[in-house]
MARGUMAR-602466 format. One record per residue: x, y, z of N, C-alpha, C, CB in turn; residue number from 1. Coordinates in Angstrom, 2 decimals, decimal comma. Glycine has a CB too. Layout:
N
<rec n_X="X" n_Y="Y" n_Z="Z" ca_X="X" ca_Y="Y" ca_Z="Z" c_X="X" c_Y="Y" c_Z="Z" cb_X="X" cb_Y="Y" cb_Z="Z" num="NUM"/>
...
***
This chain:
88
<rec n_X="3,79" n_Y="10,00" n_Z="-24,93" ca_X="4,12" ca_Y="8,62" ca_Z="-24,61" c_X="4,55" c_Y="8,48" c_Z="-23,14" cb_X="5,22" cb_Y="8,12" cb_Z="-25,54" num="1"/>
<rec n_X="5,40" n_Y="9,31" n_Z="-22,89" ca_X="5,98" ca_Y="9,27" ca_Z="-21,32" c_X="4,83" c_Y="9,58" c_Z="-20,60" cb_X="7,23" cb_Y="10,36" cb_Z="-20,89" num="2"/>
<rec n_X="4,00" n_Y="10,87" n_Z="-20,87" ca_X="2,93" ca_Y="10,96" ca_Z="-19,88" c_X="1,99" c_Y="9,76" c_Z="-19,90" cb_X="2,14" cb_Y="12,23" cb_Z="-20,10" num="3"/>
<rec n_X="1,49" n_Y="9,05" n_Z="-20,74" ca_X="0,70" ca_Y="7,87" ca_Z="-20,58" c_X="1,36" c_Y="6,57" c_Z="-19,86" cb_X="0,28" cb_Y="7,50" cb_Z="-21,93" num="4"/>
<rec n_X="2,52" n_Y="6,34" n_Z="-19,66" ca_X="3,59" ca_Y="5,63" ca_Z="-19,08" c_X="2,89" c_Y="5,93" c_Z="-17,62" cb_X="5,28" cb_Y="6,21" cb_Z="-19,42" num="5"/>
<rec n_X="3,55" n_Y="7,21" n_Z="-17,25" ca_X="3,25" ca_Y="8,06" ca_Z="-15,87" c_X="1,89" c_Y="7,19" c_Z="-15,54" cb_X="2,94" cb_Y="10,05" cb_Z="-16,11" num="6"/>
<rec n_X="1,00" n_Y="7,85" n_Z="-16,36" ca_X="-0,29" ca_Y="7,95" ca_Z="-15,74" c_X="-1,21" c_Y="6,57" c_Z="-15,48" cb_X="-1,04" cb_Y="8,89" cb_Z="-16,62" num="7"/>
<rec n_X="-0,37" n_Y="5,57" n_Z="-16,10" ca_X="-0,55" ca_Y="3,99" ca_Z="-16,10" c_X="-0,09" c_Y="3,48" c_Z="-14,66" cb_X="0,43" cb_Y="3,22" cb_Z="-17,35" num="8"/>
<rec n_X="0,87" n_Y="3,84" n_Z="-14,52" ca_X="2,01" ca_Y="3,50" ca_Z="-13,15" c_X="1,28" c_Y="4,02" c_Z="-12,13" cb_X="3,67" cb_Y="4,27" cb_Z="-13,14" num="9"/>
<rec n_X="0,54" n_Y="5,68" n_Z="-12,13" ca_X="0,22" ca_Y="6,09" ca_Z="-11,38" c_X="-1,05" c_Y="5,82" c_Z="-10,49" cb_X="0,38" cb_Y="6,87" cb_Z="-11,80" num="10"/>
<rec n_X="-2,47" n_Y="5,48" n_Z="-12,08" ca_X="-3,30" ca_Y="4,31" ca_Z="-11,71" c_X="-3,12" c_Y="2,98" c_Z="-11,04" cb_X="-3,69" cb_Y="3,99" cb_Z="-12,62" num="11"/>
<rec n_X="-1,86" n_Y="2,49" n_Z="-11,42" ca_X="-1,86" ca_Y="1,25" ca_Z="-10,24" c_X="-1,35" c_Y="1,92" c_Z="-8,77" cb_X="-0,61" cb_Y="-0,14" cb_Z="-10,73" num="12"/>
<rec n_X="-0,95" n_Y="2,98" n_Z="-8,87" ca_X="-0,35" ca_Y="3,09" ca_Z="-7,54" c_X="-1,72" c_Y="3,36" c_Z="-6,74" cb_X="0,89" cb_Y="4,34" cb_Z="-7,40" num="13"/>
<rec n_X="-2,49" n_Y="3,98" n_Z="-7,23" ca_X="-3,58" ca_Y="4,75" ca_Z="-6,32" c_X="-4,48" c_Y="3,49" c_Z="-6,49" cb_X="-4,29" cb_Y="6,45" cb_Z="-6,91" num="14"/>
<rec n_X="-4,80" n_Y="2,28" n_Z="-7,55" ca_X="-5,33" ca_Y="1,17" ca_Z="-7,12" c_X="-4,66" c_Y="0,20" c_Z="-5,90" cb_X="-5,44" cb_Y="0,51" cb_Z="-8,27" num="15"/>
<rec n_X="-3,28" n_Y="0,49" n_Z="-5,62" ca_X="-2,77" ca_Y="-0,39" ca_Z="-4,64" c_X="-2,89" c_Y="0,43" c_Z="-3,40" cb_X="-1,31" cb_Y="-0,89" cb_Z="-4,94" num="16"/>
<rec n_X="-3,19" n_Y="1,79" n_Z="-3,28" ca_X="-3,42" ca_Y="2,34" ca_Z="-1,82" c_X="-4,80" c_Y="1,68" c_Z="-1,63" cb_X="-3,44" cb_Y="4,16" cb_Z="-1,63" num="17"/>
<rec n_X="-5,70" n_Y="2,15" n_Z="-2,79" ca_X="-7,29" ca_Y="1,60" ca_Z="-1,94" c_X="-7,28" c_Y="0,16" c_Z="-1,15" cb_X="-8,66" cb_Y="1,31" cb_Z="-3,22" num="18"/>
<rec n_X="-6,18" n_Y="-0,87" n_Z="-2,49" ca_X="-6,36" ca_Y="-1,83" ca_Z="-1,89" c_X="-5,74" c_Y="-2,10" c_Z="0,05" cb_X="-5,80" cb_Y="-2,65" cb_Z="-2,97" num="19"/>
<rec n_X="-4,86" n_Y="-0,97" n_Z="0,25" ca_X="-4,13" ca_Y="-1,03" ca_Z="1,69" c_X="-5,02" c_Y="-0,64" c_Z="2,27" cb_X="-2,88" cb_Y="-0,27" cb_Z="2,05" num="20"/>
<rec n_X="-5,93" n_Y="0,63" n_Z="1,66" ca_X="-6,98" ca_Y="1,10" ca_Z="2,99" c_X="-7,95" c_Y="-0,37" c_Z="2,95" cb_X="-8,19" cb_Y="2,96" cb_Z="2,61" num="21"/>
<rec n_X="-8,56" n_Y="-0,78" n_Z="2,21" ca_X="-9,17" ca_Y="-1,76" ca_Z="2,52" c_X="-9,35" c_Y="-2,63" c_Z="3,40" cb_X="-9,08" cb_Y="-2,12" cb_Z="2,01" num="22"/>
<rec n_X="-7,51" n_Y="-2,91" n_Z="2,79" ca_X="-7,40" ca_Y="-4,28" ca_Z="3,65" c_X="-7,14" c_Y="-3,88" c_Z="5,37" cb_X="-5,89" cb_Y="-5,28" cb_Z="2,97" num="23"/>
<rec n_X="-6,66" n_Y="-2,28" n_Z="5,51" ca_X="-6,07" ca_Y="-1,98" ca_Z="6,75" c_X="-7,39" c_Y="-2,13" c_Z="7,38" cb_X="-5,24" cb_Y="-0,57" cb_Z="6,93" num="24"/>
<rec n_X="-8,80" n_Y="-1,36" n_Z="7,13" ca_X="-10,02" ca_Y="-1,53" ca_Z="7,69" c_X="-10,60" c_Y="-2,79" c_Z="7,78" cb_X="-10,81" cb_Y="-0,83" cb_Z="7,12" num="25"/>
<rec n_X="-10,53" n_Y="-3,41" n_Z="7,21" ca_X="-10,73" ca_Y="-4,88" ca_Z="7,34" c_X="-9,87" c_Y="-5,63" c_Z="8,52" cb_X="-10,36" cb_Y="-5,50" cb_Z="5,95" num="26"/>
<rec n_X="-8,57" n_Y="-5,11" n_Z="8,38" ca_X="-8,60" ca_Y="-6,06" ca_Z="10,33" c_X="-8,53" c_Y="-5,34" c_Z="11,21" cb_X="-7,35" cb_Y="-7,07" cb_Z="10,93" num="27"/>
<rec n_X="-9,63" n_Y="-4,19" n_Z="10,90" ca_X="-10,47" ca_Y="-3,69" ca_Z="12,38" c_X="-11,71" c_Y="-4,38" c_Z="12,37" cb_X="-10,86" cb_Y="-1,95" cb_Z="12,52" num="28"/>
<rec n_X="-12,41" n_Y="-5,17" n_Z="11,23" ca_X="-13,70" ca_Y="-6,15" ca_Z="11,53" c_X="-13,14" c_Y="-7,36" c_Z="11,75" cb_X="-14,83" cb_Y="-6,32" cb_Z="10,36" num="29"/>
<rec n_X="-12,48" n_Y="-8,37" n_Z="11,90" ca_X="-12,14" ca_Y="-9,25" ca_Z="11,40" c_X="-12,86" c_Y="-10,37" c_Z="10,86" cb_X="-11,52" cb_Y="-9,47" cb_Z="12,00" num="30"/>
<rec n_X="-12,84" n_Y="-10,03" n_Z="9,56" ca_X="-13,57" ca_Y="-10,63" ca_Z="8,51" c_X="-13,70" c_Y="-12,47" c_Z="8,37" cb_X="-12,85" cb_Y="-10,00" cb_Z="7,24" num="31"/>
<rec n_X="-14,23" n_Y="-13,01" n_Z="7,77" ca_X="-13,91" ca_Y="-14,54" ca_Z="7,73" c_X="-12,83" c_Y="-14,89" c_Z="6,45" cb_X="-15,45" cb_Y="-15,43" cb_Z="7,52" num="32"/>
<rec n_X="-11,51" n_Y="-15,14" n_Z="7,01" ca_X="-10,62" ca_Y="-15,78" ca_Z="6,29" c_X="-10,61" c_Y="-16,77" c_Z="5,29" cb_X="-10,07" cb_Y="-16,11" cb_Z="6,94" num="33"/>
<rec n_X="-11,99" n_Y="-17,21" n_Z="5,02" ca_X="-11,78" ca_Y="-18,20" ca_Z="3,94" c_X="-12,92" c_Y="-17,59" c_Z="2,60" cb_X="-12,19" cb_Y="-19,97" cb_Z="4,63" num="34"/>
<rec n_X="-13,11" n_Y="-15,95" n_Z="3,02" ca_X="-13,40" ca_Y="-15,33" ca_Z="2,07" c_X="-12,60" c_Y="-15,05" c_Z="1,09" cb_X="-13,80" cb_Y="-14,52" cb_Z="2,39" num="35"/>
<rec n_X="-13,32" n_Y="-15,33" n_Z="-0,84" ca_X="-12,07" ca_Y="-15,42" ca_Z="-1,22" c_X="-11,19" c_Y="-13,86" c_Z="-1,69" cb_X="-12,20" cb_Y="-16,45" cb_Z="-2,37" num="36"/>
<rec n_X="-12,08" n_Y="-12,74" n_Z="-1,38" ca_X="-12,25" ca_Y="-11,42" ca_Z="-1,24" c_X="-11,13" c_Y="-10,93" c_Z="-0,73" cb_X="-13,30" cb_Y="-11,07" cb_Z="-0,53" num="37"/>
<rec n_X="-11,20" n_Y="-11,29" n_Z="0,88" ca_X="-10,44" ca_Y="-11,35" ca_Z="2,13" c_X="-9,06" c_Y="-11,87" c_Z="1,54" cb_X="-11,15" cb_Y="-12,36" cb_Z="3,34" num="38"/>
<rec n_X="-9,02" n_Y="-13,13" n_Z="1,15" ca_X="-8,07" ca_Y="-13,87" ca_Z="0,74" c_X="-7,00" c_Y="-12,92" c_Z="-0,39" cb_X="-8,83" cb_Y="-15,18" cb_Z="0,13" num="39"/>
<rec n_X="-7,58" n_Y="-12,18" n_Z="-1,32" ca_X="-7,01" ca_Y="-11,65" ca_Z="-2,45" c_X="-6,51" c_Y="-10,41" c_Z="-1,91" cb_X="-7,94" cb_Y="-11,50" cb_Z="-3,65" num="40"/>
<rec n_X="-7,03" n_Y="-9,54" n_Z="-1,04" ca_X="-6,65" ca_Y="-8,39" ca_Z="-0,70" c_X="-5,34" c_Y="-8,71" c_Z="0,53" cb_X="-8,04" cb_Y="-7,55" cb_Z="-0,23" num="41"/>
<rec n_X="-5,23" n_Y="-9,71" n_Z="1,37" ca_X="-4,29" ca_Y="-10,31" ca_Z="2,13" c_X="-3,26" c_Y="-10,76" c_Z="1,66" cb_X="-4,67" cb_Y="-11,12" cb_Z="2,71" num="42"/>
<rec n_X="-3,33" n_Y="-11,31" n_Z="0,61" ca_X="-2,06" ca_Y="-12,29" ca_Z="-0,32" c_X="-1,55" c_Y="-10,55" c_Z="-1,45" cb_X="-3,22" cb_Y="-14,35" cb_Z="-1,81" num="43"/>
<rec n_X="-2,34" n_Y="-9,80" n_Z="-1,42" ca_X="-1,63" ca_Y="-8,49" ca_Z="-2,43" c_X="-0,78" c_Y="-7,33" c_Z="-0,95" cb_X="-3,48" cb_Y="-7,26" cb_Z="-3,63" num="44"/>
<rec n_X="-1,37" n_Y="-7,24" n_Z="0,24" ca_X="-0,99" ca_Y="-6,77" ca_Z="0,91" c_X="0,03" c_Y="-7,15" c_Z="2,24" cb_X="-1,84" cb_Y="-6,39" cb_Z="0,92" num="45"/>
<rec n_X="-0,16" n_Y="-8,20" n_Z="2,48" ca_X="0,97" ca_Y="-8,88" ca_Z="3,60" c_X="2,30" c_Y="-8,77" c_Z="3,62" cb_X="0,96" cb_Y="-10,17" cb_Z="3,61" num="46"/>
<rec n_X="2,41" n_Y="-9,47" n_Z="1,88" ca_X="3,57" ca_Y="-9,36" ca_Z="1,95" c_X="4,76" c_Y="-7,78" c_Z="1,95" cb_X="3,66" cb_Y="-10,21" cb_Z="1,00" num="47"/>
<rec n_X="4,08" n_Y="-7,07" n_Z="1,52" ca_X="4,75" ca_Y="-5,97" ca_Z="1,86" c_X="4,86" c_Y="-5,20" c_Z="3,18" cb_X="4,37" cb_Y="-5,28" cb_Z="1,10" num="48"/>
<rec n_X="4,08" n_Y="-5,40" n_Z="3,66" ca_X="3,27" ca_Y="-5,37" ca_Z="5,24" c_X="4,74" c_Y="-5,74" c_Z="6,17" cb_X="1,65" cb_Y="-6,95" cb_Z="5,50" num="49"/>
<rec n_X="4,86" n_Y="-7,43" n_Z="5,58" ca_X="5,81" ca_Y="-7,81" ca_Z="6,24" c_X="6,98" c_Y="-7,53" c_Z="6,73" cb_X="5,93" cb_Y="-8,37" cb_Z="5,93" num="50"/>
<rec n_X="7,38" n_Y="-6,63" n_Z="5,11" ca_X="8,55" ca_Y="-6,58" ca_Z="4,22" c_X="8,81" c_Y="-5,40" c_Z="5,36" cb_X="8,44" cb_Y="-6,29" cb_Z="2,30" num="51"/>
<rec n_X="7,67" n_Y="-4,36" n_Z="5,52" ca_X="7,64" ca_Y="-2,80" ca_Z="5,92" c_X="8,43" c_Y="-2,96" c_Z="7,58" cb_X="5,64" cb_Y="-2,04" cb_Z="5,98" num="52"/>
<rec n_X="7,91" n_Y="-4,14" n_Z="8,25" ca_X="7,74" ca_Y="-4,32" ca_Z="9,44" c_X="9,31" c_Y="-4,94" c_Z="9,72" cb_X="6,40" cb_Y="-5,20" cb_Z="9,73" num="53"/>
<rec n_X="9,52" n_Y="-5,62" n_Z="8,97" ca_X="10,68" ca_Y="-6,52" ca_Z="9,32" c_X="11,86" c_Y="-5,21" c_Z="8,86" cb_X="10,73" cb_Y="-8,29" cb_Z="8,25" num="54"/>
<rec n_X="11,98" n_Y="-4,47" n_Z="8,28" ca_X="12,97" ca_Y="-3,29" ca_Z="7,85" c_X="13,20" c_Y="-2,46" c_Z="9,05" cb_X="12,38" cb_Y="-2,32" cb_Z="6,64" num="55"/>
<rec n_X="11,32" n_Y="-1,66" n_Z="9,42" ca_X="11,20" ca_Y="-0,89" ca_Z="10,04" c_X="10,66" c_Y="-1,40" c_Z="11,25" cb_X="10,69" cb_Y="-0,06" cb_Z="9,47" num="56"/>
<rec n_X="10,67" n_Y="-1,96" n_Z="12,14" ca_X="10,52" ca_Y="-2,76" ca_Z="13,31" c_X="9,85" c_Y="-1,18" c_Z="13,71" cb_X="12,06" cb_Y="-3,65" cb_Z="14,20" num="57"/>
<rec n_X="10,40" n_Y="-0,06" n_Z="14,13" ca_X="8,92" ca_Y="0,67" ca_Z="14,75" c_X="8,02" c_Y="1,43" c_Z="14,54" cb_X="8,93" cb_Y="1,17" cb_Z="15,50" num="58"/>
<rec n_X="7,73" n_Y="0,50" n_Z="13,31" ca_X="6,06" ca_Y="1,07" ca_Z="12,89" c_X="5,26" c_Y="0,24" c_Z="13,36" cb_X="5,60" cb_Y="1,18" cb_Z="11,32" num="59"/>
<rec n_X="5,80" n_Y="-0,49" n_Z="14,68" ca_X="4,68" ca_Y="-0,92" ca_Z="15,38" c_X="4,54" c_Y="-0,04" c_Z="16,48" cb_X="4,76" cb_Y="-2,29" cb_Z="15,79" num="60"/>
<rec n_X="3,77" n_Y="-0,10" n_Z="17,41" ca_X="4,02" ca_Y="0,88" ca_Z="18,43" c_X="2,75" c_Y="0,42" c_Z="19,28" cb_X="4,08" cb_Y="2,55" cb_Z="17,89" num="61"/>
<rec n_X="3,23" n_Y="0,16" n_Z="20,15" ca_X="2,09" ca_Y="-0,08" ca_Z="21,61" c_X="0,27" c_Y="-1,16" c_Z="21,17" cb_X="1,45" cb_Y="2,21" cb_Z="22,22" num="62"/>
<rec n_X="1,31" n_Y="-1,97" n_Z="19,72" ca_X="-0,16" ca_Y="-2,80" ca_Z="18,96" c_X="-0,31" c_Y="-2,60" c_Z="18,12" cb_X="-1,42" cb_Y="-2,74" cb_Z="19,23" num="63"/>
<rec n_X="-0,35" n_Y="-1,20" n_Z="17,81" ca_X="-1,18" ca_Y="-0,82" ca_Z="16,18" c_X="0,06" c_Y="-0,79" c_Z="15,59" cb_X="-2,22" cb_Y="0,84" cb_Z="15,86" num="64"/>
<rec n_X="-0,41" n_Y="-1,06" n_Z="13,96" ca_X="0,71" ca_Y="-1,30" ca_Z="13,15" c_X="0,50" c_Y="-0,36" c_Z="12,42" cb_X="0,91" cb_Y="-2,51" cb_Z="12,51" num="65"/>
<rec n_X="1,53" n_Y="0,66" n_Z="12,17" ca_X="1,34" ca_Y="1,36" ca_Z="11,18" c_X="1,98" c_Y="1,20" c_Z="9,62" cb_X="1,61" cb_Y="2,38" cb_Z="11,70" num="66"/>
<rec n_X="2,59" n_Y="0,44" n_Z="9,38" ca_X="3,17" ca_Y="0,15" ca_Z="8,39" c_X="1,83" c_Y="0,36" c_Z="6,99" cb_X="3,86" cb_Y="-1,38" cb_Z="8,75" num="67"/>
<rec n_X="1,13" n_Y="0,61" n_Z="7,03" ca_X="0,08" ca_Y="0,76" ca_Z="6,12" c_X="0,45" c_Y="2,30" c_Z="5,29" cb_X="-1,44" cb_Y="0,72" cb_Z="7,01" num="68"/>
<rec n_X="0,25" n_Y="2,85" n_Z="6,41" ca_X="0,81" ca_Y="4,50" ca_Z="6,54" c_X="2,31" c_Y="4,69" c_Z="5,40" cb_X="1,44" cb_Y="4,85" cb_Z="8,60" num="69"/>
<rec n_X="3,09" n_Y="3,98" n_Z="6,35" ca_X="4,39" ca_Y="3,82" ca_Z="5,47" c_X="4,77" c_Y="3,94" c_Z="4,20" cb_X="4,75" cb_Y="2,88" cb_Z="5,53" num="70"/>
<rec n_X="3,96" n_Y="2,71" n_Z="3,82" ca_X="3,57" ca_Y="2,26" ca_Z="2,47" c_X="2,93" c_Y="3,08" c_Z="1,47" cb_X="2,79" cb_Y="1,29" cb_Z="2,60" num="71"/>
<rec n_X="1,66" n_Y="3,85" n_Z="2,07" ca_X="0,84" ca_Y="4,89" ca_Z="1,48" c_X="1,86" c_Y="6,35" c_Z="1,71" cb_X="-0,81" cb_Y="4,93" cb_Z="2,34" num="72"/>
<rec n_X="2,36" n_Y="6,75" n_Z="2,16" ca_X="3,24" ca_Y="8,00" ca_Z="2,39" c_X="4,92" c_Y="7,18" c_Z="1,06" cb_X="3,69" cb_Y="8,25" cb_Z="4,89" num="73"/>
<rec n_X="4,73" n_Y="6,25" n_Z="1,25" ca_X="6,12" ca_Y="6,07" ca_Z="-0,04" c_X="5,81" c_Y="5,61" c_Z="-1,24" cb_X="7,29" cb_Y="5,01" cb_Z="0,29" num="74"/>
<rec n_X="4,59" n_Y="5,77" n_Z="-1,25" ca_X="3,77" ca_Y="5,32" ca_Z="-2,96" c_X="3,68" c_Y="7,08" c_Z="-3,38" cb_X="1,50" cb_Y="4,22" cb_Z="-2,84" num="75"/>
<rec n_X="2,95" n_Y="8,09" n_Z="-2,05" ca_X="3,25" ca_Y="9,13" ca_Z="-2,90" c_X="4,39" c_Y="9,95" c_Z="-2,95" cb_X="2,43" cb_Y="9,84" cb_Z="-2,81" num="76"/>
<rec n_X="5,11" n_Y="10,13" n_Z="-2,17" ca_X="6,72" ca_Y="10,01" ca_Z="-2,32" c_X="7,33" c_Y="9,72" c_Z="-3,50" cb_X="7,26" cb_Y="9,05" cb_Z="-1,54" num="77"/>
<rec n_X="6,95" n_Y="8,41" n_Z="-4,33" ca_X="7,66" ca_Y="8,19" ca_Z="-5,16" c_X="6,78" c_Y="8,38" c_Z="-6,37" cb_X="8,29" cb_Y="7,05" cb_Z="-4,94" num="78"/>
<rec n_X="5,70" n_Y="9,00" n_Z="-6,42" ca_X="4,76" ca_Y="9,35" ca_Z="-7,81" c_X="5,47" c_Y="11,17" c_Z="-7,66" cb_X="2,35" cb_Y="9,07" cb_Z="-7,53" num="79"/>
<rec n_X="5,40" n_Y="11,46" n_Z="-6,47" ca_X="5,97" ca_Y="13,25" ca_Z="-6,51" c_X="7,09" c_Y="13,30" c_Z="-7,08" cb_X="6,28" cb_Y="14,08" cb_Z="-5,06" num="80"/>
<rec n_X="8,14" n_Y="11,77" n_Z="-6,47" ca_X="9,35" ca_Y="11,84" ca_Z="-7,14" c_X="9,66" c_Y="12,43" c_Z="-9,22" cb_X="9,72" cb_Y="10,22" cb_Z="-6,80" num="81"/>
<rec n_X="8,46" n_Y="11,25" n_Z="-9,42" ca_X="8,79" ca_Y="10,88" ca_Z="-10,83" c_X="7,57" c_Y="11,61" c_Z="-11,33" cb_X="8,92" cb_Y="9,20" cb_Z="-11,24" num="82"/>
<rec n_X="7,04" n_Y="12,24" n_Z="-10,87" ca_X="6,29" ca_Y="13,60" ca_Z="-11,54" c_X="7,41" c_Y="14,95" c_Z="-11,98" cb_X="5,07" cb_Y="14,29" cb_Z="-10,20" num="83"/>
<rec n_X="7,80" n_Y="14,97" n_Z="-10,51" ca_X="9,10" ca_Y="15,95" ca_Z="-10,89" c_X="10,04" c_Y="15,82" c_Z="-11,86" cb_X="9,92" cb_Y="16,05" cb_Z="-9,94" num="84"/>
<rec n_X="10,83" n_Y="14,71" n_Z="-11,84" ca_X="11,53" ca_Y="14,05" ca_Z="-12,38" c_X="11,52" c_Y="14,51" c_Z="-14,44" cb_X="11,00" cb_Y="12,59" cb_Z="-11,75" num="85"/>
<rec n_X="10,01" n_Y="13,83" n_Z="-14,61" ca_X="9,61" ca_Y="14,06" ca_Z="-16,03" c_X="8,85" c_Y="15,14" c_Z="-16,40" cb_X="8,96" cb_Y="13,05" cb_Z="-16,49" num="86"/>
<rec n_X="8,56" n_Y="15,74" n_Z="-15,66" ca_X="7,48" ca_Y="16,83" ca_Z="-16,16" c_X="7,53" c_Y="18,45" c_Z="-15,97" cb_X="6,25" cb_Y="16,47" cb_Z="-15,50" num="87"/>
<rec n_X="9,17" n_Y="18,60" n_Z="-15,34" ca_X="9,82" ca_Y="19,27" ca_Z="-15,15" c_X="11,00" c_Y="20,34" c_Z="-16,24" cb_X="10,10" cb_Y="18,52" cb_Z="-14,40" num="88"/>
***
């Protein structure tokens, strides 16, 4: 039961990185904004984006934003956490 818990949580986590790489490659094209594609992957990712930026003010650095990084390095951070945690 706990491992299917895990492995539920863990599927969304690794569905919410693709969605960061996505969206991070996407504003290196800059896509048309009233895609509703564009639109869904922006409204799931910004706001944390924001969240990352406004905490950590320098994960910006000379333009590029890295806060993507952040985000993806503390999603697996916290799956290593709670792997350990239960399966230990």
């Amino acid at each position: 039961m706990i491992g299917e818990i895990y492995g539920l949580i863990r599927s969304i986590a690794i569905l919410y990185m693709w969605i960061i790489i996505i969206a991070s490659f996407l504003s290196f094209v800059r896509p048309d904004p009233h895609n509703p594609i564009v639109q869904v992957l922006y409204r799931l990712t910004e706001p944390v984006f924001a969240f990352i930026r406004k905490k950590l003010p320098f994960v910006v650095m000379a333009g590029m934003d890295l806060s993507p990084l952040v985000i993806i390095f503390g999603l697996q951070f916290i799956d290593i956490l709670i792997r350990n945690m239960l399966f230990v």
